[in-house]
MARBA-3410 file (N, C-alpha, C, O; in Angstrom, 1 decimal):
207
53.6,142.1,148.6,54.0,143.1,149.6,52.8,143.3,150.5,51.6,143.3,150.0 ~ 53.0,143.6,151.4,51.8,143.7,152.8,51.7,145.0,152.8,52.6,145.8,153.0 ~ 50.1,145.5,152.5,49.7,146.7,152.5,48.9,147.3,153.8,48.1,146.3,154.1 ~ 48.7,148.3,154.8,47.8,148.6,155.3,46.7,148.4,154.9,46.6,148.7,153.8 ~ 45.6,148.1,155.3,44.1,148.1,154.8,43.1,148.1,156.1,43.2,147.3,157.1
42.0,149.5,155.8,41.2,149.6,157.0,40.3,149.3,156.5,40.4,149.2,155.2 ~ 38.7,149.0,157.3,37.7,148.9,156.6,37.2,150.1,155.9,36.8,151.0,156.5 ~ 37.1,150.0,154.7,36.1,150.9,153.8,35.3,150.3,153.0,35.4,149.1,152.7 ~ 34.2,151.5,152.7,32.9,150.6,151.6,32.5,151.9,151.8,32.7,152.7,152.8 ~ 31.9,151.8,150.3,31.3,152.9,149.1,29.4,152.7,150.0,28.8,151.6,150.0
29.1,153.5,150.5,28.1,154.1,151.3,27.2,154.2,150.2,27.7,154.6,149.1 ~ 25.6,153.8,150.4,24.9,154.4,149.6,24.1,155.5,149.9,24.0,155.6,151.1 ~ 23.3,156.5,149.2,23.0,157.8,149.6,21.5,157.2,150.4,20.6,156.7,149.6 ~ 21.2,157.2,151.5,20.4,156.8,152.7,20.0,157.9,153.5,21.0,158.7,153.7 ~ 19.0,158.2,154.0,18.7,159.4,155.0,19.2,158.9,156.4,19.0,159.6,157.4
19.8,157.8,156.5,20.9,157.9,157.7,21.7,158.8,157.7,21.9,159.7,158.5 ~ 22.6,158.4,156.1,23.8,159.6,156.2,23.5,161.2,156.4,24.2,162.1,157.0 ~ 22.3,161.3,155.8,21.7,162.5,155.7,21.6,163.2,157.0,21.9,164.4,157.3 ~ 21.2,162.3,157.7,20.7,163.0,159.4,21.9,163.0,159.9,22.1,164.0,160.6 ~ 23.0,161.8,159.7,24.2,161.8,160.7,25.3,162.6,160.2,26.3,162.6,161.0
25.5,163.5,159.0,25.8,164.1,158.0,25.5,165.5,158.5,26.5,166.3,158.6 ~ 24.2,165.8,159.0,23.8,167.2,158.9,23.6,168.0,160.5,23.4,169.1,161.0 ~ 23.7,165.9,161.0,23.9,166.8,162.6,25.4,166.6,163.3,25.5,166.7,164.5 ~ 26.6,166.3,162.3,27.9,166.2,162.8,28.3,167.9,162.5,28.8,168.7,163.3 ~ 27.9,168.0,161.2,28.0,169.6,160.5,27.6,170.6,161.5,28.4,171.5,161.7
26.6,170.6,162.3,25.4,171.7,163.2,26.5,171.5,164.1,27.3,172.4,164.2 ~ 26.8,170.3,165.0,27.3,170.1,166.0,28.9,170.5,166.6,29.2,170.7,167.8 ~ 29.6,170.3,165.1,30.9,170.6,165.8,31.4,171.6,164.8,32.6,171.8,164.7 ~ 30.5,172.4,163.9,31.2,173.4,163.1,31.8,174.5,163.4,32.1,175.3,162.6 ~ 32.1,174.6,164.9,32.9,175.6,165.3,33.8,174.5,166.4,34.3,174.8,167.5
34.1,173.3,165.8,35.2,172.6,166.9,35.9,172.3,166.1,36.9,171.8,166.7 ~ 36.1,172.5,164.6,37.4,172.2,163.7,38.7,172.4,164.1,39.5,171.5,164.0 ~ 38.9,173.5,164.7,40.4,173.2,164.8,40.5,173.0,166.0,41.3,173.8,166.4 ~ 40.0,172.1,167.1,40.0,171.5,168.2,40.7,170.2,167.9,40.2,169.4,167.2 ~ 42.1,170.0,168.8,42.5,168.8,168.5,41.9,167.7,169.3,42.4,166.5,169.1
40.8,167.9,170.2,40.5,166.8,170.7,39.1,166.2,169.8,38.5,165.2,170.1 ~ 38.8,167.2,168.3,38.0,166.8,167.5,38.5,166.8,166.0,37.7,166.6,165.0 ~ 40.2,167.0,166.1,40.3,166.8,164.6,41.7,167.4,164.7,42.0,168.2,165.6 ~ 42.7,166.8,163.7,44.1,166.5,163.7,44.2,166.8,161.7,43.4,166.5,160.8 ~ 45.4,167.5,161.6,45.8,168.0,160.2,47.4,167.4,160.4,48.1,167.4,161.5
47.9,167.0,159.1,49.3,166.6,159.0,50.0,167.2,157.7,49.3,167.3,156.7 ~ 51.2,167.6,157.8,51.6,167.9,156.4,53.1,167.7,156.0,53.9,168.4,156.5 ~ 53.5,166.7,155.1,54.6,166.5,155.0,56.0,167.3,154.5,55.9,168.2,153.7 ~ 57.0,167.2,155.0,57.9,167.6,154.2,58.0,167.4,152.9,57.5,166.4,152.5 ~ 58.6,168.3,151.7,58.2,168.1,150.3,59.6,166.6,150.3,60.3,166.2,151.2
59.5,166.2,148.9,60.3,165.5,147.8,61.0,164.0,149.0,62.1,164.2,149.5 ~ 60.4,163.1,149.2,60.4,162.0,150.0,60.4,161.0,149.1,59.2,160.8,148.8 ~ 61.3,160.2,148.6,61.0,159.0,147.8,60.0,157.7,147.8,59.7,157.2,148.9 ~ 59.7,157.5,147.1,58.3,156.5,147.1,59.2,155.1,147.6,60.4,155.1,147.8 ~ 58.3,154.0,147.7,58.8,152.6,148.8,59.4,152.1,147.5,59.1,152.2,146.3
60.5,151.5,148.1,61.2,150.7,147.3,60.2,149.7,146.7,59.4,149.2,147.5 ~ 60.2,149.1,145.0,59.4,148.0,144.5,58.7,148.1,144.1,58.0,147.2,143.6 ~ 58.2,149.4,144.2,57.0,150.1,144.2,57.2,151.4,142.8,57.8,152.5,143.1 ~ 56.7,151.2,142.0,57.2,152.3,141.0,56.6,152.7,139.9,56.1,152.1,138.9 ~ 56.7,154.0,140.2,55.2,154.8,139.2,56.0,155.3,137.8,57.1,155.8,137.7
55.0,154.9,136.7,55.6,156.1,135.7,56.4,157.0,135.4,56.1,157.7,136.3 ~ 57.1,157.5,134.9,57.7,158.9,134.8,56.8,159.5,134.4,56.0,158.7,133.8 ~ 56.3,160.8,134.5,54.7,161.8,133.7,55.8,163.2,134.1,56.7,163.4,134.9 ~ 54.9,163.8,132.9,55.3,165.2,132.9,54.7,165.9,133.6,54.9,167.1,133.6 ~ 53.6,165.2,134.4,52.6,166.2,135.0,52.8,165.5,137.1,53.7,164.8,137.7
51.9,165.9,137.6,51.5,165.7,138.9,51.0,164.8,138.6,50.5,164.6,137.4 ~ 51.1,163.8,139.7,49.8,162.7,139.8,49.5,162.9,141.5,50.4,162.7,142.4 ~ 48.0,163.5,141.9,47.8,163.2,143.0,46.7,162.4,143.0,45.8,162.3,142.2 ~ 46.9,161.9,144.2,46.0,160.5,144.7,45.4,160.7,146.2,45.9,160.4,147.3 ~ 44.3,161.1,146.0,43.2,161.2,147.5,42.6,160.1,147.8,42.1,159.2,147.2
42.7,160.3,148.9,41.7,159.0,149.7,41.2,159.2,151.0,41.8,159.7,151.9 ~ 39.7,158.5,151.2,39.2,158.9,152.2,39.0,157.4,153.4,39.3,156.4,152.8 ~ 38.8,157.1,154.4,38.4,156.2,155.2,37.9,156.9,156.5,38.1,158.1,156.9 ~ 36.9,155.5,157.4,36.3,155.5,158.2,36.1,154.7,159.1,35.0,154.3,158.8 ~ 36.3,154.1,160.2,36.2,153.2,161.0,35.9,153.5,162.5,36.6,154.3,163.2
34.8,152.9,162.9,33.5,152.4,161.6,32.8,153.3,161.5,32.9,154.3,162.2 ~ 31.7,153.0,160.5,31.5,153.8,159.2,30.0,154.3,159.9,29.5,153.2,160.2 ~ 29.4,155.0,160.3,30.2,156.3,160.7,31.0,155.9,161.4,31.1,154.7,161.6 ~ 32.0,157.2,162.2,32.5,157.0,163.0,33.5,157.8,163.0,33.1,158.8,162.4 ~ 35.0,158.0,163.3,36.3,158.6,163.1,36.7,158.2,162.3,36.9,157.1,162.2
37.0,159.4,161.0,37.5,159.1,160.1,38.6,160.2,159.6,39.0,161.1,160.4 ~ 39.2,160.1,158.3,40.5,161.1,158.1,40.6,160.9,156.2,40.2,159.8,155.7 ~ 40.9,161.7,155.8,41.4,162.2,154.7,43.0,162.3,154.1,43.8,162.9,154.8 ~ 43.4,161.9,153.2,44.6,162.4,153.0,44.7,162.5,151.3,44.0,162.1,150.4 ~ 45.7,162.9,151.3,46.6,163.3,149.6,47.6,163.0,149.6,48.0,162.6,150.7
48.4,162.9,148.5,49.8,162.7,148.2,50.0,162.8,146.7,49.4,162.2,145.8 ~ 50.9,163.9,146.6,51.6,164.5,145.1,52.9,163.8,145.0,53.9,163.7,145.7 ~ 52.6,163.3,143.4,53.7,162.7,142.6,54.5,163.4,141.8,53.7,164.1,141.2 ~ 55.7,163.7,141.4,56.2,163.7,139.8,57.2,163.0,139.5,58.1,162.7,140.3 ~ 57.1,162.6,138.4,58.2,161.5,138.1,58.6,160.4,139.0,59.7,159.9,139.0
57.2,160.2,140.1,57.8,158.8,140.5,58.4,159.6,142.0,58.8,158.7,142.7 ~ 58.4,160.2,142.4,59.2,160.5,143.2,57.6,161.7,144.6,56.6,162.4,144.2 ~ 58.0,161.6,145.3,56.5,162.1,146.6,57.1,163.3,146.9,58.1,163.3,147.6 ~ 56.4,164.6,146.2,56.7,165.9,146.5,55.8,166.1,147.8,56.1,167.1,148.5 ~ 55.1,165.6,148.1,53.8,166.6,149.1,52.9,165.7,149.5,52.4,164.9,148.7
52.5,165.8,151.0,51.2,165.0,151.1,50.7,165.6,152.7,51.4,166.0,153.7 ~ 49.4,165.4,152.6,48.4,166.0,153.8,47.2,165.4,154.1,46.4,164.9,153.3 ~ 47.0,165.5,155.4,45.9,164.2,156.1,45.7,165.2,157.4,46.4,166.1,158.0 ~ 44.2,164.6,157.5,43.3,165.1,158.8,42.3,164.1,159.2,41.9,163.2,158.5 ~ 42.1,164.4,160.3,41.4,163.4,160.9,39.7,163.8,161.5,39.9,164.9,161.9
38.8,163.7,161.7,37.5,164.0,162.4,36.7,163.0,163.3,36.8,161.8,162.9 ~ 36.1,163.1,164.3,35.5,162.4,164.7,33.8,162.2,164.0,33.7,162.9,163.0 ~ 32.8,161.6,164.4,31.6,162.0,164.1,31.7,161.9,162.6,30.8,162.8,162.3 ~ 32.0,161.6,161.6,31.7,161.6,160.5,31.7,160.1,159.4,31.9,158.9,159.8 ~ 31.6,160.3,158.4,31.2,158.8,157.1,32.5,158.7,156.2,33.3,159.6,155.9
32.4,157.8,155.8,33.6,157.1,154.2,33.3,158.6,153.7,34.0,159.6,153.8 ~ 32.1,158.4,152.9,32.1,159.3,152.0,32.3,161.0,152.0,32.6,161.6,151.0 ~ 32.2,161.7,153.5,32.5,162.6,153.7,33.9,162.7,153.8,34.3,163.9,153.6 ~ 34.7,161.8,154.0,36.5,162.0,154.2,36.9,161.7,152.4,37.8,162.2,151.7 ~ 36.4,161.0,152.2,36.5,160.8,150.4,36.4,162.2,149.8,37.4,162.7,149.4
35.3,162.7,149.8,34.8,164.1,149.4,35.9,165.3,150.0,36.5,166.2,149.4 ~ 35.9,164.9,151.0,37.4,166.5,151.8,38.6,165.7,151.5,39.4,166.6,151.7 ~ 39.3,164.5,151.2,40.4,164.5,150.6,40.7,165.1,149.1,41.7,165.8,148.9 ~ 39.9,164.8,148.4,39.1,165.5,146.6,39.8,166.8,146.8,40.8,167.3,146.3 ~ 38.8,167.5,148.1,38.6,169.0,147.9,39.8,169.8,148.6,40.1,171.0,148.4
40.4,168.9,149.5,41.9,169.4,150.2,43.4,169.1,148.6,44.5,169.7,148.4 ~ 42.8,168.1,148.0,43.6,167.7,147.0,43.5,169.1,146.2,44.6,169.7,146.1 ~ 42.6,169.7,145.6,42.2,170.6,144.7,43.0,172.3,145.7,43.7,173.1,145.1 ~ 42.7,172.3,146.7,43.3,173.5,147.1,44.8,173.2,146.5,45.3,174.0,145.7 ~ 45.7,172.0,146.9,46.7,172.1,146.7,47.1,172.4,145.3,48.2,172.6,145.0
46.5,172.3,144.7,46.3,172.0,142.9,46.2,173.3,142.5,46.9,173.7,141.5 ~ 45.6,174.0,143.1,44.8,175.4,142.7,46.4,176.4,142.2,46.9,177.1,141.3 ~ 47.0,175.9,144.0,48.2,176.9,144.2,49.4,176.8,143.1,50.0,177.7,142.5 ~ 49.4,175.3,143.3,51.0,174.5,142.6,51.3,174.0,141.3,52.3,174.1,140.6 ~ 50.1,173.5,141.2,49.9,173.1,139.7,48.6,173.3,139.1,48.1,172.2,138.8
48.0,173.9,138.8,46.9,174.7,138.3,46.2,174.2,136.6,45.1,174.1,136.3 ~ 47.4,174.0,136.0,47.2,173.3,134.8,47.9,172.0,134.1,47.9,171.6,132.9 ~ 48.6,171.3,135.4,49.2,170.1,135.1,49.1,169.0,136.4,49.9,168.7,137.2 ~ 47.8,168.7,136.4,47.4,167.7,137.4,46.4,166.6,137.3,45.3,166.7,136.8 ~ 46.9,165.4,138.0,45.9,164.4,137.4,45.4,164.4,138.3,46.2,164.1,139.2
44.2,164.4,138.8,43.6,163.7,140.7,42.9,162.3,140.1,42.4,161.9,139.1 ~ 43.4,161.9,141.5,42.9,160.2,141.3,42.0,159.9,142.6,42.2,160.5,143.7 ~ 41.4,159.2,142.4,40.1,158.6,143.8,39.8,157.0,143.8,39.7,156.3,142.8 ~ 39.8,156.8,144.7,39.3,155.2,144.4,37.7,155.0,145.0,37.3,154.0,145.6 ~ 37.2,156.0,144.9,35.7,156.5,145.1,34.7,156.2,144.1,34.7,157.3,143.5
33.7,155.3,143.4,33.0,155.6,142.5,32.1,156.7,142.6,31.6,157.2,141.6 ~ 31.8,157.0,143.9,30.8,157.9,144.3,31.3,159.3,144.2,30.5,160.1,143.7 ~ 32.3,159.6,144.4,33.3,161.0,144.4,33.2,161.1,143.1,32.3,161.8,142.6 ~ 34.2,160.2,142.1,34.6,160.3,140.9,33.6,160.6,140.0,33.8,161.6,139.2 ~ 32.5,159.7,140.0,31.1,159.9,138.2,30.4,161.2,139.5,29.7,162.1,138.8
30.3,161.4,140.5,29.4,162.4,141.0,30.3,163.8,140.6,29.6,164.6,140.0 ~ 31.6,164.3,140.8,32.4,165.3,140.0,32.3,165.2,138.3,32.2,166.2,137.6 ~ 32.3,164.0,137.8,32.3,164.3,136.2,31.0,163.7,135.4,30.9,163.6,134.2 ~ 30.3,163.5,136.3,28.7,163.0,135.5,27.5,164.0,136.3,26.8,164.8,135.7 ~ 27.5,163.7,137.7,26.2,163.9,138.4,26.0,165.1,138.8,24.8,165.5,139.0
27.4,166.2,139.2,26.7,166.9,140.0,26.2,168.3,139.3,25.6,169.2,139.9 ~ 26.5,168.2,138.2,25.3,169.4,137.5,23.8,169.0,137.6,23.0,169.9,137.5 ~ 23.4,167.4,138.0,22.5,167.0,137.8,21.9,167.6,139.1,20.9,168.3,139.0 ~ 22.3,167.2,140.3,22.4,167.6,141.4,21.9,168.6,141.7,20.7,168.7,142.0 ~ 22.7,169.8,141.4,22.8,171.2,141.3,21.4,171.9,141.0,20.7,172.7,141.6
21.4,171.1,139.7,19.8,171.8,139.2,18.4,171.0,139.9,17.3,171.5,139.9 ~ 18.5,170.4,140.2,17.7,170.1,141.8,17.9,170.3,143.1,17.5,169.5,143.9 ~ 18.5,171.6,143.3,19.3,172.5,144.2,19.5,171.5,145.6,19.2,171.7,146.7 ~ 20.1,170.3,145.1,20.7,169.3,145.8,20.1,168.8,147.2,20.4,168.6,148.3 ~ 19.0,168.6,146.5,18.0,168.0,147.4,17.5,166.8,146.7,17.3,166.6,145.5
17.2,165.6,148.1,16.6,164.4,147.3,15.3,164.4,148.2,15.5,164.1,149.4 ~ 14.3,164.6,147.8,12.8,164.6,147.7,13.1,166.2,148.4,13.6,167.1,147.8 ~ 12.7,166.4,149.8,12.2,167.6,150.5,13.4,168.0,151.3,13.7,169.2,151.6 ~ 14.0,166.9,151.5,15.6,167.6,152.6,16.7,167.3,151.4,16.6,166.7,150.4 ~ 17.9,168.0,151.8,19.1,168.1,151.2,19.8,166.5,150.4,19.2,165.5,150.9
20.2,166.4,150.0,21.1,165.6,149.7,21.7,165.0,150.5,21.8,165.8,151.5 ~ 22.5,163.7,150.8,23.6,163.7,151.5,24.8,164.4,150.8,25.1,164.5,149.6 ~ 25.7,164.9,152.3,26.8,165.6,151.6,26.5,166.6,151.4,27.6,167.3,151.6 ~ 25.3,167.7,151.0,24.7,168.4,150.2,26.3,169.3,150.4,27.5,169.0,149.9 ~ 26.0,170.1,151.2,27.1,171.2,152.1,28.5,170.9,150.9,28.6,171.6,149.9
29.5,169.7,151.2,30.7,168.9,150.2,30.3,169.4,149.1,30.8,170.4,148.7 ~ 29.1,168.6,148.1,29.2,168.8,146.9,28.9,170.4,146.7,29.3,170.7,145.6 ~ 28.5,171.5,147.3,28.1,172.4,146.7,29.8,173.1,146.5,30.2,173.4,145.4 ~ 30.7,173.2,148.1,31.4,173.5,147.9,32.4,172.8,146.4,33.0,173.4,145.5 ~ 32.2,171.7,146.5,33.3,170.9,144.9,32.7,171.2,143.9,33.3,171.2,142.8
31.2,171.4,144.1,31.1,171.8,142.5,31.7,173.4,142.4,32.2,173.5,141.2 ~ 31.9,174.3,143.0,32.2,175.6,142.9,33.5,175.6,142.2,33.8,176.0,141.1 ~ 34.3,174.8,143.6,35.9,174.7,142.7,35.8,173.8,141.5,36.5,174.6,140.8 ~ 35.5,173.0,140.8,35.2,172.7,140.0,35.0,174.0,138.5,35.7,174.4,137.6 ~ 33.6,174.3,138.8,33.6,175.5,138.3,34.5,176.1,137.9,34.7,176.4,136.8
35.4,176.5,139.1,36.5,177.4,138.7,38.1,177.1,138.2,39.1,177.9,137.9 ~ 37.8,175.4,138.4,39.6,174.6,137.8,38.5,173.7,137.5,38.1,173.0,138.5 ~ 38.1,173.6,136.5,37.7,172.3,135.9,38.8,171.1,136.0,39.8,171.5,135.5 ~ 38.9,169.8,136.4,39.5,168.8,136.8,38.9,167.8,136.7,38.1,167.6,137.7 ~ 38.9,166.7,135.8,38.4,165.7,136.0,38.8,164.7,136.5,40.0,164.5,136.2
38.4,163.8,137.2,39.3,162.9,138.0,39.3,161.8,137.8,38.5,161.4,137.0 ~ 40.2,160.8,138.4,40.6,159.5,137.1,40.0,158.9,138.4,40.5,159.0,139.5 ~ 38.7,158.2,137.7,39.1,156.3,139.4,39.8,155.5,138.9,39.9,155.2,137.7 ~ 40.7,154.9,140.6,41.6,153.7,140.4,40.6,152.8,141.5,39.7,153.1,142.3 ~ 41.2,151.7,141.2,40.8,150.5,142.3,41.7,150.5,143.7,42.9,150.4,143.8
41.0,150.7,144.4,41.5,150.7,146.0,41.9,149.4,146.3,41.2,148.4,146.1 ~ 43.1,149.4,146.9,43.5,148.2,147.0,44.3,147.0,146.5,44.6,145.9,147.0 ~ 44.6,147.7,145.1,45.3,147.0,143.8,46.7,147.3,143.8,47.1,147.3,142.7 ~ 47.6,147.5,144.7,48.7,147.8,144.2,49.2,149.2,143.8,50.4,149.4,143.9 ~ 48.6,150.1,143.4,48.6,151.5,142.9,49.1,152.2,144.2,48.6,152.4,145.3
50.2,152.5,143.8,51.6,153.7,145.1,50.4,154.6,145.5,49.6,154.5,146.4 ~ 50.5,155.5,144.5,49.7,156.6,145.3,48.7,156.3,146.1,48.8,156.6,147.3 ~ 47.7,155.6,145.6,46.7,155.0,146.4,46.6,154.4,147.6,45.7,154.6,148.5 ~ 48.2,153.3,147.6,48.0,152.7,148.9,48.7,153.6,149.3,48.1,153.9,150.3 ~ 49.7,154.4,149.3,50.1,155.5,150.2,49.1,156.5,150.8,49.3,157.0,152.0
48.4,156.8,150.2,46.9,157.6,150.6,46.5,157.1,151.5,46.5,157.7,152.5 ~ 46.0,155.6,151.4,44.9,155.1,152.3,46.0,154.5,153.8,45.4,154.2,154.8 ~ 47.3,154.5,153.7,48.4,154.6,155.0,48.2,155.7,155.4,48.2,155.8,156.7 ~ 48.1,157.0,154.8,48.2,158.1,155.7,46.8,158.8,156.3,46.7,159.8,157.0 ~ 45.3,157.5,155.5,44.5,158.6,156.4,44.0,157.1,157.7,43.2,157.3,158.6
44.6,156.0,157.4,44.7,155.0,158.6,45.7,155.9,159.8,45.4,156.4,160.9 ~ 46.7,155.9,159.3,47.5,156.7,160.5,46.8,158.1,161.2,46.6,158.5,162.4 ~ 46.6,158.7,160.2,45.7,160.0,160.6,44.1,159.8,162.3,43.9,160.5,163.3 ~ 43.5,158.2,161.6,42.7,157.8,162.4,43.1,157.7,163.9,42.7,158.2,165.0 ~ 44.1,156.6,163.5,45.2,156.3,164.7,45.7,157.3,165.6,46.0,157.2,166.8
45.9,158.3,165.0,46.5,159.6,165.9,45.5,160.7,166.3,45.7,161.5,167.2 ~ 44.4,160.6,165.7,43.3,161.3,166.4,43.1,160.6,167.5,43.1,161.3,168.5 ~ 42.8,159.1,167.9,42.2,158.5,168.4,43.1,158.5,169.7,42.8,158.5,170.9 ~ 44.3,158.6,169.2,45.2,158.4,170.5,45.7,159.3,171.3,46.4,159.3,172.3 ~ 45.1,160.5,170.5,44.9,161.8,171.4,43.9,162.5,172.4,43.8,163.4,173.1
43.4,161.5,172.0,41.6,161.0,173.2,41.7,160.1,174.2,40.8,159.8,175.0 ~ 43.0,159.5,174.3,42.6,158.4,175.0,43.4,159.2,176.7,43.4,158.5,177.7
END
């Protein structure tokens, strides 16, 4: 079956990102909800998954976040999508200009988690096809933290992301499962179609 696929790649922590990271944040943090710098989508609930294509039955949620970028920096978008039993209760995507992979990876996680907070609070799986999102939520970022998320004298990349996910974290502990991007996995490639479209419709609202 023929999947959408944009370019993505797992970014490494560089003081490029850092600088292009910390001066997209200064620069347009009062243009968010400007649609000529950023686009939100939200589905109608309970939409059947693609024919051929067929998830588990689970007693729980399965949501699946994903982030992309093209090119990296550049315009990128976010999205989610909630499962049960096989079947697509919910899903939401945004778009930004000015920003990285890893930053739309990180706000799909953290858009995933609001929805989580409300709906399902103690019956949720989140999934990422992120290695960087995923071991940095369930390995690194206490590590982080107590180096008050700084790598040598300036911030971290992301710093701003991780403080806010470690919080929610804190307060709904969630651990999150990685899958492989690209393999076949519904939620996944349904994720990574809606933050390609997401791209596509920011972009075409510029033109």
């Amino acid at each position: 079956m023929e999947t959408v696929s944009i370019y993505k790649r797992e970014e490494r922590e560089t003081e490029r990102e850092t600088r292009e990271g910390k001066r997209y944040s200064e620069r347009n943090s009062d243009k968010r909800g400007s649609s000529a710098e950023s686009l939100k989508f939200k589905s109608q609930p309970i939409a059947k998954i693609e024919r051929g294509l067929a998830l588990e039955e689970e007693p729980t949620f399965s949501v699946y976040a994903d982030g992309a970028c093209e090119p990296n920096p550049g315009t990128g978008a976010w999205a989610f999508v909630v499962y049960r039993n096989g079947i697509e209760q919910y899903s939401e995507a945004g778009a930004e200009l000015h920003t990285t992979n890893n930053r739309m990876e990180l706000t799909a996680v953290l858009r995933a988690l609001d929805w989580i907070s409300v709906n399902a609070p103690s019956k949720a799986l989140l999934h990422s096809d992120s290695q960087y999102v995923v071991r940095g939520c369930n390995e690194w970022r206490r590590r982080w933290m107590a180096k008050g998320w700084k790598k040598g004298s300036a911030d971290m990349p992301n710093a701003d992301l991780w403080r806010e996910l470690d919080g929610r974290l804190e307060a709904q502990p969630v651990s999150l499962i990685w899958v492989r991007g690209h393999s076949g996995i519904v939620g996944n490639e349904r994720a990574d179609r809606l933050a390609s479209d997401a791209i596509a419709a920011l972009e075409a609202s510029r033109a």
